[in-house]
N, CA, C and O of each residue as an XYZ file, in Angstrom:
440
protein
N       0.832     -1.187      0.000
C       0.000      0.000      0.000
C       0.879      1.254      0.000
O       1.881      1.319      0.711
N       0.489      2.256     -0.811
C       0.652      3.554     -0.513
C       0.611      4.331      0.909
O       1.591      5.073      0.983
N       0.013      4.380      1.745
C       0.006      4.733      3.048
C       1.574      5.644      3.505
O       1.659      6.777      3.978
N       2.424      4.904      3.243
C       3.584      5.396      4.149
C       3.852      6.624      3.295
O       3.956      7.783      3.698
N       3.946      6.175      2.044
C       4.733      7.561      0.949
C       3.061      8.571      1.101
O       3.140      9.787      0.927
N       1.884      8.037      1.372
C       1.016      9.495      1.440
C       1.283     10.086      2.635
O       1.000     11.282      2.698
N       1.721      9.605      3.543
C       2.561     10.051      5.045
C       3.693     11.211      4.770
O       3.623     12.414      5.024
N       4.446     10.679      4.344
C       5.548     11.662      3.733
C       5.141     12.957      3.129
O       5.206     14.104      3.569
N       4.683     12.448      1.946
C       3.585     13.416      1.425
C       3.461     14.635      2.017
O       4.070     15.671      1.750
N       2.433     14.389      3.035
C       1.340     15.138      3.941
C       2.482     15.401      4.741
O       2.121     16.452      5.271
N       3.852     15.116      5.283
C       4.515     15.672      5.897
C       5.423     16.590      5.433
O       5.949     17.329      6.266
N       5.765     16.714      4.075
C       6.625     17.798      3.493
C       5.315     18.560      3.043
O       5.729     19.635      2.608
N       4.275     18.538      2.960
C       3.558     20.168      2.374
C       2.920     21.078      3.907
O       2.635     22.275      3.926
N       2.820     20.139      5.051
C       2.465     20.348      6.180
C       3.974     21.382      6.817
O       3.912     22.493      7.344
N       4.947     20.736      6.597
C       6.513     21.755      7.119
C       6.462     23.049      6.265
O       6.690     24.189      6.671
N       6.044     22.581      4.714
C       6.415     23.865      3.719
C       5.282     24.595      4.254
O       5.446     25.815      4.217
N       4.039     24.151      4.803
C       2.773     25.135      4.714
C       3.223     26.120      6.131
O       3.183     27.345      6.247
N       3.586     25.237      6.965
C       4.058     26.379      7.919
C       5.356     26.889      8.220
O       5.742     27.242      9.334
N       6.079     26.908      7.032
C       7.170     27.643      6.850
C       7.089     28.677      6.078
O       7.695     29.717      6.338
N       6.129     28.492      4.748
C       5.741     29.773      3.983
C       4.535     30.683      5.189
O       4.336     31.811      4.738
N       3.945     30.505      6.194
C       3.300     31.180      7.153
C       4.216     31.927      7.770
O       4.111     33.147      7.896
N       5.580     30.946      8.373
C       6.321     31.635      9.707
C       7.241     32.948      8.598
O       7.650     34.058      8.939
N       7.306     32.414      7.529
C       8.101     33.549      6.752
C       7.186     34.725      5.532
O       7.604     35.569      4.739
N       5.578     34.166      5.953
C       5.008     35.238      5.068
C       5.379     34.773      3.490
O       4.862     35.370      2.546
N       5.896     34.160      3.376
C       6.390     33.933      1.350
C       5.452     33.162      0.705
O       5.097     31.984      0.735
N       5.012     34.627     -0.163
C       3.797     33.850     -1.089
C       4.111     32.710     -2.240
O       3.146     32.099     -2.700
N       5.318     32.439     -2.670
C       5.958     32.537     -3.511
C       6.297     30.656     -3.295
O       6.329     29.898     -4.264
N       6.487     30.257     -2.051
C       6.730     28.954     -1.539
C       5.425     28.550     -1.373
O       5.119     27.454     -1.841
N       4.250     29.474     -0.573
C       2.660     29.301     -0.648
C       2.201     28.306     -1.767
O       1.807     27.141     -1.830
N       2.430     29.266     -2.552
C       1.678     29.375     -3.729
C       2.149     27.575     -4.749
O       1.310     26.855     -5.290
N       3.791     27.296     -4.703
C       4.395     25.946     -4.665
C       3.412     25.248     -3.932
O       2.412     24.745     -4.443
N       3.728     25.216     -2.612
C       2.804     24.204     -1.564
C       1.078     23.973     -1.823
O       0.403     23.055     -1.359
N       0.780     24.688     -2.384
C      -0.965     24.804     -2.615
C      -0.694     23.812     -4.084
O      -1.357     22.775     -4.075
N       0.140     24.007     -5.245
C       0.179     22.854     -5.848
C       0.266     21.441     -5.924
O      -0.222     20.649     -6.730
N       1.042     21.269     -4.847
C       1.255     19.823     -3.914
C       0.141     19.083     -3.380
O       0.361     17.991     -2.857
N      -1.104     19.575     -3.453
C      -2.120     19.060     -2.941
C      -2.835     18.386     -4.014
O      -3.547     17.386     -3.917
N      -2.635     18.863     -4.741
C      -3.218     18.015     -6.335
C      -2.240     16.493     -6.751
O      -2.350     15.689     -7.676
N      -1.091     16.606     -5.345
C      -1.358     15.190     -6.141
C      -0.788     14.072     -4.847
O      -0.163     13.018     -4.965
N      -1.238     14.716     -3.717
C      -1.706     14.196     -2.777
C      -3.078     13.921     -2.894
O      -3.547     12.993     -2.236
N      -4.003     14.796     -3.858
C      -5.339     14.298     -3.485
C      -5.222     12.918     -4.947
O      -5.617     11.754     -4.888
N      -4.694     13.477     -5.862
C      -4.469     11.883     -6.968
C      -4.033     10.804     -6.387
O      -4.516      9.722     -6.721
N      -2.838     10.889     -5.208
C      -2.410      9.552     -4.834
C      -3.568      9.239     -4.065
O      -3.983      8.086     -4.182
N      -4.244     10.090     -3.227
C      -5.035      9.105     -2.392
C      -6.651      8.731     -3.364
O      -7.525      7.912     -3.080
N      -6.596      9.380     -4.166
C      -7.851      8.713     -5.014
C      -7.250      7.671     -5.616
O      -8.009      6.740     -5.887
N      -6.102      7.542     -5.912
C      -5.422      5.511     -6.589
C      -5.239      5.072     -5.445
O      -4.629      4.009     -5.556
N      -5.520      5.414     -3.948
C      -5.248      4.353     -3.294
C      -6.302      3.704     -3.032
O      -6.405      2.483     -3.145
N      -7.368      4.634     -2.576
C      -8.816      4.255     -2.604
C      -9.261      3.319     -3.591
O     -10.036      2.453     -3.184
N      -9.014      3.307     -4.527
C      -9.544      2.360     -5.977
C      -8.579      1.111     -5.475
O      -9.079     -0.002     -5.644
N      -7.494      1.145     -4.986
C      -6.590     -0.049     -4.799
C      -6.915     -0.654     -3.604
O      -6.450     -1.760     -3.328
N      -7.685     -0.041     -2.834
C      -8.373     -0.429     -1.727
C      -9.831     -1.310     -1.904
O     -10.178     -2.409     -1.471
N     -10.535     -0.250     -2.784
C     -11.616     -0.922     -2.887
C     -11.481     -2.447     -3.668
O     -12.135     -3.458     -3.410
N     -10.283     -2.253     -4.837
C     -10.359     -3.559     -5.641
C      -9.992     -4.831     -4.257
O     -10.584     -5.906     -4.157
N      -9.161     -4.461     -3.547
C      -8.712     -5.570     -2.703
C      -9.668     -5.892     -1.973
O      -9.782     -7.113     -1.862
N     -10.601     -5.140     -1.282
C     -11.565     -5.411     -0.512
C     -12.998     -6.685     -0.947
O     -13.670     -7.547     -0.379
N     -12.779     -5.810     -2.854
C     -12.983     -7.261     -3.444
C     -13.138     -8.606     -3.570
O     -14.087     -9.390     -3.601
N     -11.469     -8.688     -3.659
C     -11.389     -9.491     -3.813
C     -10.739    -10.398     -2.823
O     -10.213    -11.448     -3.191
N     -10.771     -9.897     -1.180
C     -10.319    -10.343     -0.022
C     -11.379     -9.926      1.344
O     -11.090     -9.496      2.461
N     -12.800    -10.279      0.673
C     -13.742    -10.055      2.100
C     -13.468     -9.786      3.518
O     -13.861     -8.853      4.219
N     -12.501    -11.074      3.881
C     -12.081    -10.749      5.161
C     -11.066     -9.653      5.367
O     -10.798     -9.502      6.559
N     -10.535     -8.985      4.686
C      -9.988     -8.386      5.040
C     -10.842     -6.480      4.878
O     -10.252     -5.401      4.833
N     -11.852     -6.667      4.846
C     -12.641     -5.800      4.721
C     -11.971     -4.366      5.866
O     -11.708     -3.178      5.676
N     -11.899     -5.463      7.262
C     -11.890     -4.709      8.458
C     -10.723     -3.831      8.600
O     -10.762     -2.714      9.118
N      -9.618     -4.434      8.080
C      -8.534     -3.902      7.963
C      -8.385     -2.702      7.052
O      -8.080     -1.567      7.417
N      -8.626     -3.080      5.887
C      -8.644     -2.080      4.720
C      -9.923     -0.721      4.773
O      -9.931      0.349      4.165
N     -10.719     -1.178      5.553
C     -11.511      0.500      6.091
C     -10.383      1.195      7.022
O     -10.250      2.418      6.975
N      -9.398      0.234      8.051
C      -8.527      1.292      8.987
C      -7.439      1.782      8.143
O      -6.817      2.769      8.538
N      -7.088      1.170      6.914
C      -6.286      1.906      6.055
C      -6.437      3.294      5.590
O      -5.691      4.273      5.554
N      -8.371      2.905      5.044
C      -8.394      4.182      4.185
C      -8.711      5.357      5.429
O      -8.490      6.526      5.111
N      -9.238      5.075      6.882
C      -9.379      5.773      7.349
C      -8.167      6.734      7.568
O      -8.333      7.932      7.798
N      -7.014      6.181      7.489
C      -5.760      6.737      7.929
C      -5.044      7.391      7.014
O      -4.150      8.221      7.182
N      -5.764      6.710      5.473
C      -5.314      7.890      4.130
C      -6.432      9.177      4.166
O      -6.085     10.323      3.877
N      -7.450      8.919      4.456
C      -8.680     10.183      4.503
C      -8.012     11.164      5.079
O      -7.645     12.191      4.507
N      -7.733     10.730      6.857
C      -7.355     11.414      7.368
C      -5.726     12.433      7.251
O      -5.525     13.450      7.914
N      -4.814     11.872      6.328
C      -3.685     12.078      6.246
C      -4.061     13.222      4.937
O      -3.542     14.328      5.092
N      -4.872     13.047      3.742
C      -5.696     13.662      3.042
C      -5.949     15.019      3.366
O      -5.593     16.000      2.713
N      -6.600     14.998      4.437
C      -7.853     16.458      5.283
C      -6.450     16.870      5.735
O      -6.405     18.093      5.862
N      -5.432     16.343      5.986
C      -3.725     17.525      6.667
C      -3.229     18.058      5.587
O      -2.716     19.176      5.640
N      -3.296     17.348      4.425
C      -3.035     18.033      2.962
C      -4.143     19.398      2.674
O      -4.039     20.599      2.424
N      -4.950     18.655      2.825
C      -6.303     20.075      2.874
C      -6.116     21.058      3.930
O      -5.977     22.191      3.469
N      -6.082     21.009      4.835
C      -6.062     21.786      6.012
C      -4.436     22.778      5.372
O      -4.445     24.009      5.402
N      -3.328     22.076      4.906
C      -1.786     22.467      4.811
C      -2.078     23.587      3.665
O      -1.562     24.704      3.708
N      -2.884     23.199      2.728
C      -3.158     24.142      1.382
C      -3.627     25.476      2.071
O      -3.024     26.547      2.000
N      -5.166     25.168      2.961
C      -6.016     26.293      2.929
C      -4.478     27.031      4.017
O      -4.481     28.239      3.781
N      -3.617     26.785      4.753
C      -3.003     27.762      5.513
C      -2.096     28.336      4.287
O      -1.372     29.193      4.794
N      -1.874     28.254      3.155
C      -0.790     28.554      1.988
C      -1.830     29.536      1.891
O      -1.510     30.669      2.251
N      -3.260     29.320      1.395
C      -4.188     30.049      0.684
C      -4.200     31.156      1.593
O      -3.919     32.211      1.024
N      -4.523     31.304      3.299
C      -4.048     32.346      3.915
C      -3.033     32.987      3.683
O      -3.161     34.070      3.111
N      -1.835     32.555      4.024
C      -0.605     33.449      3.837
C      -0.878     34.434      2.555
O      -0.864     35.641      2.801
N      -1.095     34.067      1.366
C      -1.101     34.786     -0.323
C      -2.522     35.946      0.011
O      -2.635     37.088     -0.435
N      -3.295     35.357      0.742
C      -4.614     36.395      1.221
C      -3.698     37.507      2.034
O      -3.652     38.635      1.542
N      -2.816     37.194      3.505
C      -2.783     37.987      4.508
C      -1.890     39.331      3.617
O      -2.139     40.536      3.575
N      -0.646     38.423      2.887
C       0.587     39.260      2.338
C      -0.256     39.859      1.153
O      -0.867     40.792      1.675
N      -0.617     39.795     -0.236
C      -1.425     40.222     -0.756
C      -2.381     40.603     -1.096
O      -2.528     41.186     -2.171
N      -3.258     40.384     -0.297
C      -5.055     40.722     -0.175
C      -5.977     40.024     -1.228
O      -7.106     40.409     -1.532
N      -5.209     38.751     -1.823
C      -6.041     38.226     -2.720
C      -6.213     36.605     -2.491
O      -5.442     35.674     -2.257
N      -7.987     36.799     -2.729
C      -8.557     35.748     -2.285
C      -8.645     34.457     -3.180
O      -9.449     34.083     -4.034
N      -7.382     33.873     -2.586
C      -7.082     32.644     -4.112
C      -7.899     31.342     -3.703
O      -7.460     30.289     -4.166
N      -9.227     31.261     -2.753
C      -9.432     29.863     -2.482
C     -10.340     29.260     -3.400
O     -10.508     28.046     -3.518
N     -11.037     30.338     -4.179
C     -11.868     29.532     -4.981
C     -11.718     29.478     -6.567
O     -12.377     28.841     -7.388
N     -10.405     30.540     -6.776
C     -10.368     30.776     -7.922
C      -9.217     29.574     -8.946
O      -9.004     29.475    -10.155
N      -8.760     28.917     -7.877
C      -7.538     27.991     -8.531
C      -6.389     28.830     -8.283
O      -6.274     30.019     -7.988
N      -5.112     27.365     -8.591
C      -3.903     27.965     -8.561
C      -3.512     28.580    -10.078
O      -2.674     29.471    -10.209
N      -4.302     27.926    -11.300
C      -4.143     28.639    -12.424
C      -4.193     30.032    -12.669
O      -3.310     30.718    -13.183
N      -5.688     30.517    -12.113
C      -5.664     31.550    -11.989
C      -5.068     32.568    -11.456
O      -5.091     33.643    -12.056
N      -4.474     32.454    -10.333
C      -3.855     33.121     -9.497
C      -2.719     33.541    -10.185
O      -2.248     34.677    -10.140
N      -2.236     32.474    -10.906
C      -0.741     32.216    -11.956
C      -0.804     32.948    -12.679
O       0.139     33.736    -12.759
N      -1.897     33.081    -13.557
C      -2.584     33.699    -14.518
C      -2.270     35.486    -14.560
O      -1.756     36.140    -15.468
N      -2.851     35.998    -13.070
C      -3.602     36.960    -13.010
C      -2.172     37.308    -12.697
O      -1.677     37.838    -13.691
N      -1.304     37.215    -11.691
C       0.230     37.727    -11.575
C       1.572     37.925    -12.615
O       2.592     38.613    -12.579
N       1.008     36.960    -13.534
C       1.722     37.452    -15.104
C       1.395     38.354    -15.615
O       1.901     38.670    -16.692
C-alpha cells in the first residue's frame, strides 16, 4: 500500500505550509498549494486499490476501512496544509485565491 509515501507526502507540504506562514512567502505558498493536487491523486489511486482488494479479499474488509481511514485522514492535513498557503497569499497580498484555482492566481500575476 501507498500509506507510508502518502505520510511523507502530507509531511513535506504540512513543514512547507508552515514555513511559507512563519516567513510570510507567497511565492513557496503558492508551490505548496500545488502539492495538494497530487496528494489528493495519490489518495484517489489508493482508494480504488483499496476498494479492488476489498474485493477481492472479504475478510480483510476490516482492515482495509482502517487503512483508508488513515489515508482520509492524512488527506484532510493536505487540505487543512493548502487552505493555511491560501491564507498566507490572502494575509501578504489581499487576494482571495481559495476559490479561484492555482491557475488563476498564476494567470492573473503574469
Amino acid at each position: 500500500m501507498k500509506l507510508e509515501h502518502l505520510g511523507d507526502q502530507v509531511s513535506k507540504i504540512l513543514n512547507k505550509a508552515l514555513d511559507s506562514f512563519a516567513r510570510m512567502d507567497v511565492d513557496e505558498a503558492l508551490k505548496t498549494i500545488a502539492l495538494d493536487e497530487k496528494i489528493n491523486a495519490e489518495f484517489d489511486g489508493m482508494m480504488r486499490q483499496l476498494i479492488t482488494y476489498m474485493m477481492e479479499y472479504p475478510r480483510a474488509i476490516r482492515n482495509a476501512l482502517r487503512i483508508s481511514w488513515c489515508a482520509r485522514v492524512s488527506e484532510r492535513i493536505g487540505d487543512h496544509s493548502k487552505n493555511i498557503c491560501e491564507h498566507v497569499v490572502f494575509l501578504v497580498q489581499g487576494k482571495d485565491v481559495r476559490y479561484r484555482g492555482l491557475k488563476a492566481q498564476v494567470e492573473n500575476d503574469a
